[in-house]
ROMAR-472428 format. One record per atom (N, C-alpha, C): atom name; x, y, z. Coordinates in steps of 0.2 Angstrom, whole numbers. Layout:
('CA', (X, Y, Z))
...
# end
This chain:
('N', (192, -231, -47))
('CA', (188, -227, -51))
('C', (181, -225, -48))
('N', (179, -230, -46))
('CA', (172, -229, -42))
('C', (171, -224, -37))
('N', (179, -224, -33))
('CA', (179, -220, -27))
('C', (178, -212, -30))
('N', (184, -210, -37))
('CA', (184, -206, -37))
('C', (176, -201, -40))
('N', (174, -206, -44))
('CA', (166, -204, -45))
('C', (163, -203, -38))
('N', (164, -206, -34))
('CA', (159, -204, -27))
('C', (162, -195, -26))
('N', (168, -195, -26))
('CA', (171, -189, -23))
('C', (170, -184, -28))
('N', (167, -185, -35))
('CA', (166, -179, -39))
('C', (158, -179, -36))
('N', (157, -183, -36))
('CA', (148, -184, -35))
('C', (148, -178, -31))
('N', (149, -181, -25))
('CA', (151, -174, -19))
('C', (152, -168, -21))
('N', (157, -167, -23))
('CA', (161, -161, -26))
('C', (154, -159, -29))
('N', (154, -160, -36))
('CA', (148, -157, -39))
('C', (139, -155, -35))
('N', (138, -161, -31))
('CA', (133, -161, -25))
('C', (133, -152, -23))
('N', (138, -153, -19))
('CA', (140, -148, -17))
('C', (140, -141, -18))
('N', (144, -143, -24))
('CA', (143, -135, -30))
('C', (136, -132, -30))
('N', (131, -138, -34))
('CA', (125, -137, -32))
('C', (120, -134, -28))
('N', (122, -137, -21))
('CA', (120, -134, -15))
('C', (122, -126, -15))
('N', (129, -125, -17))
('CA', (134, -118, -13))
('C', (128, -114, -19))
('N', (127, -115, -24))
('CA', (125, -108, -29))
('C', (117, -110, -26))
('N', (112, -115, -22))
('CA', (106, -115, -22))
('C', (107, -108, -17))
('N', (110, -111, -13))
('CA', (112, -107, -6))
('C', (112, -98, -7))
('N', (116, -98, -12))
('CA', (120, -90, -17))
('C', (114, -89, -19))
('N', (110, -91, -25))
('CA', (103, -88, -27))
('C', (99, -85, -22))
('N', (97, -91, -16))
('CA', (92, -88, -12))
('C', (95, -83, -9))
('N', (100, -82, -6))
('CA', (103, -77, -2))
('C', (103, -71, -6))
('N', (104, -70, -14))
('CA', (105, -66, -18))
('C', (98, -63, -20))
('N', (93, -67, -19))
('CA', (84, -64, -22))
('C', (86, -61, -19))
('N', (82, -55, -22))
('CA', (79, -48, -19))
('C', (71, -48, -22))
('N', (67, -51, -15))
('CA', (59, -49, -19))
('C', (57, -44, -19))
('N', (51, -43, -25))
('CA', (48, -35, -22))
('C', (43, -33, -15))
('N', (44, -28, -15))
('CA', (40, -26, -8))
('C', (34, -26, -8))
('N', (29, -25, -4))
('CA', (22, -25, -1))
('C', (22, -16, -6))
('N', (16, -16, -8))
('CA', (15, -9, -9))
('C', (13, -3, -4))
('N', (8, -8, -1))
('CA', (6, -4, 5))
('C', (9, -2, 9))
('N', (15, -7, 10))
('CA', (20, -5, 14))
('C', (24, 3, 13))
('N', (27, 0, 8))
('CA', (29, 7, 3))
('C', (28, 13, 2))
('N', (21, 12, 3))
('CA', (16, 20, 2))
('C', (15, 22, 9))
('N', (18, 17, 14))
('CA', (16, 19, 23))
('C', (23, 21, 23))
('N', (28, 20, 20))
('CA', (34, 22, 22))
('C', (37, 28, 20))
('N', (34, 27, 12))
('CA', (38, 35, 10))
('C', (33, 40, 5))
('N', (30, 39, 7))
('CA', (21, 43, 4))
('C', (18, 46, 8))
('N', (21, 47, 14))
('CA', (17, 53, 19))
('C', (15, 58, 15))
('N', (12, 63, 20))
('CA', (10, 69, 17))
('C', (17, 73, 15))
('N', (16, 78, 8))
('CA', (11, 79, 5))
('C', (10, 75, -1))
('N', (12, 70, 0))
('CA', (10, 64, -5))
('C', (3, 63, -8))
('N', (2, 64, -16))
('CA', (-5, 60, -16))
('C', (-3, 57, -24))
('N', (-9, 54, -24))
('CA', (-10, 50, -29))
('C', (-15, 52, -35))
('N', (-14, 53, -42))
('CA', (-18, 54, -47))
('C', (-18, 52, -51))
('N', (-25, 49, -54))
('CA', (-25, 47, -61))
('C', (-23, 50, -66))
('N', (-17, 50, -71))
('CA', (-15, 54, -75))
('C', (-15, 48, -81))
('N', (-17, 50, -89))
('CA', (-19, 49, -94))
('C', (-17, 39, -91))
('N', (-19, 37, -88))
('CA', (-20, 29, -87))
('C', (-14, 29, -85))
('N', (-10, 31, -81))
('CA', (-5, 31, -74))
('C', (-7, 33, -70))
('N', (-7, 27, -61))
('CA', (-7, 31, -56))
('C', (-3, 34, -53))
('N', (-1, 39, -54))
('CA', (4, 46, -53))
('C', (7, 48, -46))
('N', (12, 44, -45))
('CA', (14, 47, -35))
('C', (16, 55, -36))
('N', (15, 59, -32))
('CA', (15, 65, -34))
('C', (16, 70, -28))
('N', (19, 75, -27))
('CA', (18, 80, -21))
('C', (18, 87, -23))
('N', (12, 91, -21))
('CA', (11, 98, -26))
('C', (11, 103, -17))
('N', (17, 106, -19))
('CA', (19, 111, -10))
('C', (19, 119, -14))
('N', (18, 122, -11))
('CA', (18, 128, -10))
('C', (11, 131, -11))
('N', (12, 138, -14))
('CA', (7, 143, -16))
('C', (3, 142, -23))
('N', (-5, 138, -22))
('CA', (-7, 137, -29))
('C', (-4, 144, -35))
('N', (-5, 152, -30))
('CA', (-5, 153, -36))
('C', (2, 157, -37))
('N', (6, 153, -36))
('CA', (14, 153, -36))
('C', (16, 153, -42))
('N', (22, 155, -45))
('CA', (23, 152, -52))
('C', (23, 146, -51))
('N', (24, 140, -58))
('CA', (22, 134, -57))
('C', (29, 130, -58))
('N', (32, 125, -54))
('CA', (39, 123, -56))
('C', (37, 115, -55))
('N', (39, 110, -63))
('CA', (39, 104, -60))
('C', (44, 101, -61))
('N', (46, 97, -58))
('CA', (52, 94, -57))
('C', (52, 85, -58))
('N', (58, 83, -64))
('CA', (59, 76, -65))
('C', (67, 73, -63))
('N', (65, 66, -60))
('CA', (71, 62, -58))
('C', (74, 62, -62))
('N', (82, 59, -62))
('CA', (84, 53, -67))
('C', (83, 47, -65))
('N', (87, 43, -69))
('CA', (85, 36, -68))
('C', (88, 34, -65))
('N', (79, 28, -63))
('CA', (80, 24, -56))
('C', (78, 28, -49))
('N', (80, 36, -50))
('CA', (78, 37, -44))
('C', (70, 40, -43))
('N', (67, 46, -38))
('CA', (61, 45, -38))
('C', (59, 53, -36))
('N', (55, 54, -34))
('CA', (53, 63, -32))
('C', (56, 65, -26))
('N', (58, 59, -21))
('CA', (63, 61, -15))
('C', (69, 64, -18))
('N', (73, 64, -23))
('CA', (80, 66, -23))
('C', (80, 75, -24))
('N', (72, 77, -25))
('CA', (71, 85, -26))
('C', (68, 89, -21))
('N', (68, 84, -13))
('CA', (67, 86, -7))
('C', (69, 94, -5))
('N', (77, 93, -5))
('CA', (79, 100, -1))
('C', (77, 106, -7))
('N', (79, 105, -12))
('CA', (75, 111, -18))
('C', (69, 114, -15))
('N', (64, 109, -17))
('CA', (57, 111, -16))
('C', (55, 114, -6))
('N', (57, 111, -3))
('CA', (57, 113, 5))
('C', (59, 123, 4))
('N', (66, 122, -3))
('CA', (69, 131, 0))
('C', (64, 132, -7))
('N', (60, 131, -12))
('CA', (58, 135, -16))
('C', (50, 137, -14))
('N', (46, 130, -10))
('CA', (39, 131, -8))
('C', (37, 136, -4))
('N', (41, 140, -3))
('CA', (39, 146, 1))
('C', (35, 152, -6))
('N', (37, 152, -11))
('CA', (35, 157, -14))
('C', (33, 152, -23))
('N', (34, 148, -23))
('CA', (35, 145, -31))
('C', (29, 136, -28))
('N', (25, 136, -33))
('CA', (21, 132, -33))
('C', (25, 125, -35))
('N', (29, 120, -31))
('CA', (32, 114, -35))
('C', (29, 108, -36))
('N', (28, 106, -41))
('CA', (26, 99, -42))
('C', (32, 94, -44))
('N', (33, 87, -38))
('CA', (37, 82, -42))
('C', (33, 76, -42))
('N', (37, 71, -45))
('CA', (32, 68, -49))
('C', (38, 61, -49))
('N', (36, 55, -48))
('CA', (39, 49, -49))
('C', (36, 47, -56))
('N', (42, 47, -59))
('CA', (40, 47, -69))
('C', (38, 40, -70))
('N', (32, 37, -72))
('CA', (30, 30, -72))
('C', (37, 26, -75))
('N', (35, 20, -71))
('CA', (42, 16, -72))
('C', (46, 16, -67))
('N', (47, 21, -63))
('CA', (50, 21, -56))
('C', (47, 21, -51))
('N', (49, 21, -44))
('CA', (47, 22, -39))
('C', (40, 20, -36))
('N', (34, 25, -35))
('CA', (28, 22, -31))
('C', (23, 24, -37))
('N', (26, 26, -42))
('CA', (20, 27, -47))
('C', (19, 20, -50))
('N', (27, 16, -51))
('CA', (26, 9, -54))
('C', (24, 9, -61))
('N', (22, 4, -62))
('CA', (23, 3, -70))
('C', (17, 7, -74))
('N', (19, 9, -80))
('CA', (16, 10, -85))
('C', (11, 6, -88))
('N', (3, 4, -86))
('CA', (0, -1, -89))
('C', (2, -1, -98))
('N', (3, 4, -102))
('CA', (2, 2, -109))
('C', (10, 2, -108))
('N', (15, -3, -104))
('CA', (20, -1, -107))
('C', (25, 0, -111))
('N', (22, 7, -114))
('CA', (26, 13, -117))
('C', (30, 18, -112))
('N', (36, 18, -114))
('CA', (40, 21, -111))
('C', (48, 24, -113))
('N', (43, 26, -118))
('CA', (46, 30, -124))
('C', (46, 38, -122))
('N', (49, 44, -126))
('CA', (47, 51, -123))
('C', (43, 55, -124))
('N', (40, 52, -130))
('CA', (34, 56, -132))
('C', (26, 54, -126))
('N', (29, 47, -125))
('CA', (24, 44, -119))
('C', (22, 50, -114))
('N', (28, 49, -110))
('CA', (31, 51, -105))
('C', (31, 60, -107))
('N', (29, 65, -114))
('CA', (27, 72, -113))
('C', (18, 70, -114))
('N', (17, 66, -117))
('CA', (10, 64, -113))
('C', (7, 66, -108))
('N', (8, 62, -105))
('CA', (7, 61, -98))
('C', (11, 71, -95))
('N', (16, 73, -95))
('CA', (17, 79, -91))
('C', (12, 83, -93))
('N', (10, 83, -100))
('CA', (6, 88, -105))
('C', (-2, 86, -97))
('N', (-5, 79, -100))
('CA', (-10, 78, -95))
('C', (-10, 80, -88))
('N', (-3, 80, -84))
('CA', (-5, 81, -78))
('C', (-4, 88, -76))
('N', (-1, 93, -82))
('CA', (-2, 99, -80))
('C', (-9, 101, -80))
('N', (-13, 99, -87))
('CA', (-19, 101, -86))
('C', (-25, 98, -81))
('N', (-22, 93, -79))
('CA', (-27, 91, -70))
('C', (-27, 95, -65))
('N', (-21, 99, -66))
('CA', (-18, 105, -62))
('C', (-20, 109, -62))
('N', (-22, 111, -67))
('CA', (-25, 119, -70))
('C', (-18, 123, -71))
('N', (-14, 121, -73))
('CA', (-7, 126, -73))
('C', (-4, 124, -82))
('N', (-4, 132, -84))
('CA', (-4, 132, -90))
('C', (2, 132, -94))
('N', (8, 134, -87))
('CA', (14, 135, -90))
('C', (18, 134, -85))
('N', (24, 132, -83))
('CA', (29, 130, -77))
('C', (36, 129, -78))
('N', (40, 133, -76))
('CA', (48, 131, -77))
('C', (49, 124, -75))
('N', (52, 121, -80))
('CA', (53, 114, -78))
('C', (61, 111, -78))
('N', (62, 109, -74))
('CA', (69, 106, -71))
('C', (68, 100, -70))
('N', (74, 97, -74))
('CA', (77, 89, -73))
('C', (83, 87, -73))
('N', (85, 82, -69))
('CA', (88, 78, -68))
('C', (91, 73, -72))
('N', (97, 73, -77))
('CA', (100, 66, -81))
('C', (94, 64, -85))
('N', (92, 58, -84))
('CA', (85, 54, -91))
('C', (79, 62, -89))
('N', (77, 62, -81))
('CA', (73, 68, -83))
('C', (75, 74, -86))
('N', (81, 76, -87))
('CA', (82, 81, -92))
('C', (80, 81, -97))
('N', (83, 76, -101))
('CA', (80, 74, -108))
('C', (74, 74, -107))
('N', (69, 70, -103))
('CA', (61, 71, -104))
('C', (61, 79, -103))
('N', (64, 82, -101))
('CA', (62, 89, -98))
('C', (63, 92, -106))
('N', (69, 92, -109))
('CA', (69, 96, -115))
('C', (66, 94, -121))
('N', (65, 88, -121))
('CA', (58, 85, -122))
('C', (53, 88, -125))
('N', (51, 89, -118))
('CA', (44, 90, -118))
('C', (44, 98, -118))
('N', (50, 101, -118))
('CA', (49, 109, -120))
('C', (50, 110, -129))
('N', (51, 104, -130))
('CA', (50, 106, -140))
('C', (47, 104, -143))
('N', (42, 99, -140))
('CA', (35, 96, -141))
('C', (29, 100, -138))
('N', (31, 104, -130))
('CA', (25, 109, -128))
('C', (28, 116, -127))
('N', (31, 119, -130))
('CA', (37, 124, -131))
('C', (30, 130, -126))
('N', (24, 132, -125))
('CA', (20, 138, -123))
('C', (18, 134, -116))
('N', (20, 129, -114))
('CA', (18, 128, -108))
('C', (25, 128, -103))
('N', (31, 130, -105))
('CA', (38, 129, -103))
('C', (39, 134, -103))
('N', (40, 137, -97))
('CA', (43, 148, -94))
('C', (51, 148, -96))
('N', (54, 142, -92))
('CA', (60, 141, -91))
('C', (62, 134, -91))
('N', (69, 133, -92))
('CA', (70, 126, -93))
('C', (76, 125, -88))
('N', (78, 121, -84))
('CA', (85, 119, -80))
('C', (86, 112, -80))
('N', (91, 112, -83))
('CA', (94, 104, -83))
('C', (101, 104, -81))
('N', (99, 99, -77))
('CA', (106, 97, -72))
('C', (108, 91, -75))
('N', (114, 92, -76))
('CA', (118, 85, -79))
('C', (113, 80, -84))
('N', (110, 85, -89))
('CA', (104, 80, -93))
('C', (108, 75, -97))
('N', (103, 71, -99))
('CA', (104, 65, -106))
('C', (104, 68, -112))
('N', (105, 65, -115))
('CA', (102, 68, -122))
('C', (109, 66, -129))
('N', (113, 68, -125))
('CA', (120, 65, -130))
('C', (124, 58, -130))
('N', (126, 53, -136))
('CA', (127, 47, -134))
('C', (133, 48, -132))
('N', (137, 42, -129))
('CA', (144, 40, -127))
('C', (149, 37, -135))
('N', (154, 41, -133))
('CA', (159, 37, -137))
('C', (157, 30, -140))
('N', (155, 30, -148))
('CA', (153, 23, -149))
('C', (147, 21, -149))
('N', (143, 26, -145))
('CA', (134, 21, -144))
('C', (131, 26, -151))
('N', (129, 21, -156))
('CA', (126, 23, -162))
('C', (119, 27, -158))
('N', (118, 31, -161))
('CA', (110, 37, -161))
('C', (103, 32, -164))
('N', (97, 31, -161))
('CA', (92, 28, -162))
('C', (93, 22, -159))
('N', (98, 17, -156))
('CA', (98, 10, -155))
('C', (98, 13, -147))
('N', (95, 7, -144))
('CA', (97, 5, -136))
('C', (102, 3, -135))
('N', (102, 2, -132))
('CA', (108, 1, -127))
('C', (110, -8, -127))
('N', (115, -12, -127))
('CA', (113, -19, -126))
('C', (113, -19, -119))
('N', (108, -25, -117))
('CA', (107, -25, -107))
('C', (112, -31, -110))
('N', (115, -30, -102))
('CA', (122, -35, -100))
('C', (116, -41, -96))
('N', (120, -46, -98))
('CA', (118, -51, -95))
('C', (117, -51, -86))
('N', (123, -46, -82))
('CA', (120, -47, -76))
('C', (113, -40, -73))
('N', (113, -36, -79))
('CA', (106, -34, -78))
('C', (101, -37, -81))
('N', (100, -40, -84))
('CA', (93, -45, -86))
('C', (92, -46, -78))
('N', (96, -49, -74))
('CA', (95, -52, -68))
('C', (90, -48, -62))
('N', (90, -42, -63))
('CA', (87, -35, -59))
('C', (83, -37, -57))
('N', (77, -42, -61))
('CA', (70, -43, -56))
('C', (70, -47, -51))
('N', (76, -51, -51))
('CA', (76, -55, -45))
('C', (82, -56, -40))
('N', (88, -51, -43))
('CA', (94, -50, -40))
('C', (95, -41, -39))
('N', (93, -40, -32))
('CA', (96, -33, -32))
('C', (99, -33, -25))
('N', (103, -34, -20))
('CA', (106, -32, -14))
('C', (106, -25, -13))
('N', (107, -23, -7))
('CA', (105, -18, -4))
('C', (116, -16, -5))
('N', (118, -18, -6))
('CA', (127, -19, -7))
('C', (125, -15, -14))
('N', (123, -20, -19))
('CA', (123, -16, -24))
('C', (120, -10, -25))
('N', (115, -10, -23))
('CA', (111, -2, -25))
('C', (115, 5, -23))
('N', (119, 1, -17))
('CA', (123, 8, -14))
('C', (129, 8, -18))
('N', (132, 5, -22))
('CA', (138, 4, -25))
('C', (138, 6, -32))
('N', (128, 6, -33))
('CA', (125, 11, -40))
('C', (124, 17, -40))
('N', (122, 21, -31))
('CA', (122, 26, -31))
('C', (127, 30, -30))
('N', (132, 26, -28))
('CA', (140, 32, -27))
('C', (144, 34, -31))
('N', (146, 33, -36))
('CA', (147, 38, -42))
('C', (145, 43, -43))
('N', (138, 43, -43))
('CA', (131, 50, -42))
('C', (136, 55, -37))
('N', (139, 55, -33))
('CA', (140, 61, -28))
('C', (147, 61, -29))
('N', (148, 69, -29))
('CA', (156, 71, -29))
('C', (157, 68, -21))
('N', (156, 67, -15))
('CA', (160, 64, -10))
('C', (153, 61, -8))
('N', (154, 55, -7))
('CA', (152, 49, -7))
('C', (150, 49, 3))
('N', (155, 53, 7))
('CA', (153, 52, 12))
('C', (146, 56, 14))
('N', (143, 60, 9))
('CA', (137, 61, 11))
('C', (130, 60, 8))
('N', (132, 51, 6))
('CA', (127, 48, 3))
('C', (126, 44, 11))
('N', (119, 46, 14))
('CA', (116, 44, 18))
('C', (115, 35, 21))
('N', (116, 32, 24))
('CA', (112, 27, 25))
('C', (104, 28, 25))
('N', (100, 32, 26))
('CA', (93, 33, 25))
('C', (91, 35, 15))
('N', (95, 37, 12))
('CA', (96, 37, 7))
('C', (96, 31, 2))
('N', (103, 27, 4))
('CA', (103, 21, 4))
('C', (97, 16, 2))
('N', (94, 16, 9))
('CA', (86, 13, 11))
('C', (81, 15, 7))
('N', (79, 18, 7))
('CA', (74, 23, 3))
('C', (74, 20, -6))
('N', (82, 21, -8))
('CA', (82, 20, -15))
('C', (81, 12, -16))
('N', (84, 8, -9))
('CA', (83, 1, -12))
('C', (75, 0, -10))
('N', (71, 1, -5))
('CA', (65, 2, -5))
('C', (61, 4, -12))
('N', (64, 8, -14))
('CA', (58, 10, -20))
('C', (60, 7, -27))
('N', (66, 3, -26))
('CA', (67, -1, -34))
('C', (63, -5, -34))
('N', (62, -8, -26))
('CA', (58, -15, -27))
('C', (50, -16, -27))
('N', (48, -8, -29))
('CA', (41, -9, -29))
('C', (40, -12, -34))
('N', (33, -15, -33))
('CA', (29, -22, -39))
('C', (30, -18, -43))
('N', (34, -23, -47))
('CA', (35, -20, -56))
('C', (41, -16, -60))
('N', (42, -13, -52))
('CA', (47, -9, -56))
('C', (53, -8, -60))
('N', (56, -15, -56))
('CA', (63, -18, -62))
('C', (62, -22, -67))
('N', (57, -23, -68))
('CA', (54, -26, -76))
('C', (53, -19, -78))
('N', (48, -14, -75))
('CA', (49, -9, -79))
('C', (56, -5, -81))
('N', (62, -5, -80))
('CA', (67, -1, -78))
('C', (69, -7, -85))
('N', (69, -13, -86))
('CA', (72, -16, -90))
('C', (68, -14, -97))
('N', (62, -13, -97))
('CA', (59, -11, -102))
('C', (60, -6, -106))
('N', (61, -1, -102))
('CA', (64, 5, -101))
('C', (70, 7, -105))
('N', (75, 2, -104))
('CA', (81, 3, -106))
('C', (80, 0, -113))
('N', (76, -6, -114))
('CA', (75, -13, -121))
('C', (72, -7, -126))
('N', (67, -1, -126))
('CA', (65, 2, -128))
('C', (68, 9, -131))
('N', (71, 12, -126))
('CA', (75, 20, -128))
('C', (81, 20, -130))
('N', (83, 21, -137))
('CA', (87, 26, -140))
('C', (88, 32, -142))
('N', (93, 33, -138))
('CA', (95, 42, -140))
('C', (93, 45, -148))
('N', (90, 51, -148))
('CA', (88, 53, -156))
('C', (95, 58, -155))
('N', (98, 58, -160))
('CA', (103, 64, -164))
('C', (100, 71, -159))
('N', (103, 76, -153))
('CA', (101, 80, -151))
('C', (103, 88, -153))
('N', (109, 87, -159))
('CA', (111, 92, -161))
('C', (105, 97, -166))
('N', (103, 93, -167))
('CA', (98, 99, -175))
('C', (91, 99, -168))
('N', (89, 95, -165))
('CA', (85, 97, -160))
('C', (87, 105, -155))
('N', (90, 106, -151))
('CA', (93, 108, -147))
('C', (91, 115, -148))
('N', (94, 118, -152))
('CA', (93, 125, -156))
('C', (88, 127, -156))
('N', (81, 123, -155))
('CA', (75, 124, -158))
('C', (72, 127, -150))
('N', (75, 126, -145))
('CA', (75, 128, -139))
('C', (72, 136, -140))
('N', (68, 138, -138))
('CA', (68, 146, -136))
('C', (66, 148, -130))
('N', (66, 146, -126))
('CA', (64, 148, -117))
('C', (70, 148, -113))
('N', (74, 152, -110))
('CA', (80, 153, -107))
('C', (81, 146, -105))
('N', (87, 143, -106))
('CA', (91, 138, -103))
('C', (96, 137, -97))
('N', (96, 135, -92))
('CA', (102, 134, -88))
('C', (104, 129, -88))
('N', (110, 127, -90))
('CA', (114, 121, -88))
('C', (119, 121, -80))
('N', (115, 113, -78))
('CA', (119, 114, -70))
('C', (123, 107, -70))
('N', (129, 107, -67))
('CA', (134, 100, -69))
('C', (136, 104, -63))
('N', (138, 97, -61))
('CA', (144, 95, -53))
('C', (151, 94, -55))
('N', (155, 98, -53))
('CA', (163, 96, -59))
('C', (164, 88, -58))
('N', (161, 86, -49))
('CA', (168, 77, -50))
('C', (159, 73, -53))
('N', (156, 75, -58))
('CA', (151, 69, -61))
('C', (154, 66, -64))
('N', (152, 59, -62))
('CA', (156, 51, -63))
('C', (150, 51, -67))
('N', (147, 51, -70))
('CA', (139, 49, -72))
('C', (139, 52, -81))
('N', (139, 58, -80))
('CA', (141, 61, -86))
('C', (144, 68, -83))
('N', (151, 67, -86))
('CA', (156, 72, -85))
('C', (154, 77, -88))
('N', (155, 83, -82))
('CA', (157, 93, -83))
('C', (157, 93, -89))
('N', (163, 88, -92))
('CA', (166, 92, -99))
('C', (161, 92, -105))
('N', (154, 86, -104))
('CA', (151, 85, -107))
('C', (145, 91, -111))
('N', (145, 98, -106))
('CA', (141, 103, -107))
('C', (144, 108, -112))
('N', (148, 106, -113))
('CA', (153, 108, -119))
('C', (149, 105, -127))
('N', (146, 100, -124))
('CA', (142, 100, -132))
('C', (137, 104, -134))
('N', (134, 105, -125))
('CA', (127, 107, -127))
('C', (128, 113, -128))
('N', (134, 117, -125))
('CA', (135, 126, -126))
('C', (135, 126, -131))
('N', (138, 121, -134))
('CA', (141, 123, -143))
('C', (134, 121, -147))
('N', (128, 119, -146))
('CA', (121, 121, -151))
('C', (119, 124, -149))
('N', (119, 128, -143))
('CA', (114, 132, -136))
('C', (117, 137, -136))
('N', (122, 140, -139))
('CA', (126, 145, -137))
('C', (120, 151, -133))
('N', (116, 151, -133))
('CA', (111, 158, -128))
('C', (109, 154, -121))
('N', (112, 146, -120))
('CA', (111, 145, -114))
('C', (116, 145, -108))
('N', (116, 146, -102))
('CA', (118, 148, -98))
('C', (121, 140, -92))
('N', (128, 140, -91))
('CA', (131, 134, -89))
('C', (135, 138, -82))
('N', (132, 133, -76))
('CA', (133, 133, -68))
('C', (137, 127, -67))
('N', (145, 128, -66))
('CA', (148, 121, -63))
('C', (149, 123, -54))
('N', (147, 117, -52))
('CA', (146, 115, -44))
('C', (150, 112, -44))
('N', (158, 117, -40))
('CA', (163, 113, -39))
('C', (162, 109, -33))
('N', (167, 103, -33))
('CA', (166, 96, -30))
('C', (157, 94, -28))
('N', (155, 94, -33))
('CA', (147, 92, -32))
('C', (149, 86, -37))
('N', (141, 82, -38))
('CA', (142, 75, -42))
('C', (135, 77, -45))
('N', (133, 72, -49))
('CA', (127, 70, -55))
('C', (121, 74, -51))
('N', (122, 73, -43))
('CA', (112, 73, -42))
('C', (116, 79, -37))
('N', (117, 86, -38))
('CA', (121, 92, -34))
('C', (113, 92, -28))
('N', (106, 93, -32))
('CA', (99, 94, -27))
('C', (100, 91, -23))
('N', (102, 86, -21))
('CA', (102, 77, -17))
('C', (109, 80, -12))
('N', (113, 79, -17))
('CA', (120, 80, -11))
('C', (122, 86, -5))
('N', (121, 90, -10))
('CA', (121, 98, -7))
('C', (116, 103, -8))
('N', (109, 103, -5))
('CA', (103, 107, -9))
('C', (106, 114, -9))
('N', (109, 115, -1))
('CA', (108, 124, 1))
('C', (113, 127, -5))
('N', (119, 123, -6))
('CA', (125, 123, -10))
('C', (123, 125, -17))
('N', (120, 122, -20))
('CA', (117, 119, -27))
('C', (111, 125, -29))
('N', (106, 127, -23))
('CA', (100, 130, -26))
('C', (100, 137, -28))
('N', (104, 142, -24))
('CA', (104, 148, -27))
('C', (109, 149, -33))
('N', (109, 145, -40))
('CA', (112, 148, -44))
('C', (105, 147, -48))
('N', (99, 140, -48))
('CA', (95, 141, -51))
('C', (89, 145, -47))
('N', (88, 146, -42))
('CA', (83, 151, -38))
('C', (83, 158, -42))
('N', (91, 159, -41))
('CA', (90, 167, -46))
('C', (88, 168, -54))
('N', (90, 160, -57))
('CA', (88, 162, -63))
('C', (80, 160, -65))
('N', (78, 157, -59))
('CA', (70, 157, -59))
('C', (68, 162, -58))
('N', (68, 166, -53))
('CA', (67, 172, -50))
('C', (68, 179, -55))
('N', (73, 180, -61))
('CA', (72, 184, -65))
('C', (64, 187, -66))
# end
C-alpha cells in the first residue's frame, strides 16, 4: 500500500511538473512597445491624439486628393490595407487607421468599445484632418463600424465599400447579446502561440498558400501589444449585433458590396441578405479570393472598387 502511494506520489509529481512545463512554454507575454513601433511604424506612420486615443495612423497621398479612410476587421491592424492604398495614393488621399483596441494604437483608456465609441473617434479624427467627407471602406467588424458611422454621419460619407462586413448574426446568435467567450479564449492574455495565430488567420484566405510567413509575424507581433488581448476580450464581453435590417435601408451614399466566393469567415452567400434591404447596392464576388481579398490579392481585388470610387 505504501509503495503504491509512493508511485502515485510520483505519477501525480509528475503531472504537475509536465503542465508547469506546458504553461510556461505556452505564455505568450506582450511585447515591448518600443519595440513594436521600431518594427512596424516606419514611415509614414505617425501618431495622433484623437478624442483621448493615441491613434497609429498613416495619411499617403495627395492632401488635396479625395479623401478615402480605410477600417480593419478584427484583430487585424492598418497593414492588411497596404497593397490598396500603395495603388490608390497616387491620386486619392488614404487614411488607415489601427481602430483602438488593436494593434499599435492599443487600448482604449475609457474602455468603451462600443460603435457609437468607435464613430467618435472617426467623426474626431476626420476633423484633425481638415477632411469634411471621405469614401470609407471596411473590412468584416470595420465594415460594420464603417456603416456605422455613415448613419450616424451620413454628410461626411461620399461612398461606402464593404468587403465581407459584419453586421448580420449567425444562425442562433440572438440580436443585442454578445457572444459567450469560450473558456479557451478567456486564456488570450496569456496564451497565444505563434501556431495558433497562423491557424486563426487561415481561413481568412481563399488559398492559404499565399498567407505569408511575414504576415504571420507581423499579426502575432501586434496582438501582443500591451493591452491588446485584454482589450480584444473586452471587446467581444461588450458588442452585440443590433437588428441590421430596418437600419440598412436608411443607407443613402452608393454602396459596394465586395465578398471573396471561398470566405470561410462569413460566406458569399451571406450578401444575399444585405442585397435583399439594399437592393440599389452594388455586389462584386472575387472568385477564389477569401474574407480579407486587399491582403491576399490587392492587384486582383482593387479595380472593381477603384472604378466605383473613381465614378
Amino acid at each position: 500500500m505504501r509503495r503504491a502511494r509512493r508511485v502515485l506520489a510520483r505519477i501525480g509529481g509528475g503531472l504537475l511538473l509536465l503542465l508547469i512545463a506546458t504553461a510556461a512554454w505556452l505564455y505568450t507575454p506582450d511585447r515591448d512597445q518600443a519595440a513594436l513601433r521600431a518594427a512596424h511604424a516606419g514611415a509614414p506612420s505617425q501618431f495622433l491624439d484623437i478624442a483621448g486615443v493615441t491613434l497609429h495612423l498613416r495619411d499617403t497621398g495627395p492632401r488635396d486628393g479625395p479623401a478615402i479612410l480605410m477600417l480593419h476587421g478584427f484583430g487585424a491592424s492598418l497593414h492588411t490595407w497596404d497593397g490598396w492604398a500603395e495603388r490608390l495614393s497616387h491620386r486619392f488621399r488614404v487614411i488607415r487607421i489601427d481602430i483602438p483596441g488593436f494593434a499599435l494604437t492599443g487600448p482604449d483608456p475609457t474602455g468603451d468599445y462600443s460603435d457609437a465609441r468607435s464613430i467618435t473617434i472617426l467623426a474626431a479624427l476626420m476633423d484633425r484632418l481638415g477632411i469634411a467627407q471621405a469614401d470609407v471602406i471596411g473590412n468584416s467588424m470595420g465594415g460594420r463600424i464603417a456603416w456605422r458611422f455613415a448613419l450616424a454621419e451620413p454628410s461626411r460619407v461620399r461612398r461606402l465599400v464593404l468587403v465581407s462586413p459584419d453586421g448580420f448574426a449567425s444562425p442562433g446568435r440572438p440580436y443585442g447579446e454578445p457572444e459567450p467567450l469560450p473558456a479557451m479564449v478567456r486564456l488570450l492574455p496569456w496564451v497565444m502561440p505563434r501556431a495558433m495565430v497562423r491557424a486563426t488567420l487561415g481561413p481568412a484566405y481563399g488559398d492559404q498558400a499565399l498567407m505569408t510567413d511575414a504576415t504571420v509575424d507581423r499579426a502575432h507581433d501586434l496582438l501582443r501589444a500591451p493591452g491588446v488581448r485584454r482589450a480584444i476580450l473586452d471587446r467581444m464581453a461588450q458588442n452585440g449585433l443590433e437588428d441590421p435590417r430596418p437600419l440598412l435601408p436608411r443607407l443613402t451614399m452608393p454602396v459596394l458590396l465586395v465578398w471573396g466566393e471561398r470566405d470561410r469567415i462569413i460566406p458569399a452567400s451571406h450578401a444575399q441578405d444585405w442585397v435583399a434591404v439594399m437592393p440599389q447596392a452594388e455586389l462584386i464576388v472575387l472568385p477564389s479570393l477569401g474574407h480579407v481579398p486587399q491582403e491576399e490579392a490587392p492587384a486582383v481585388s482593387l479595380p472593381a472598387v477603384r472604378a466605383f470610387l473613381e465614378r
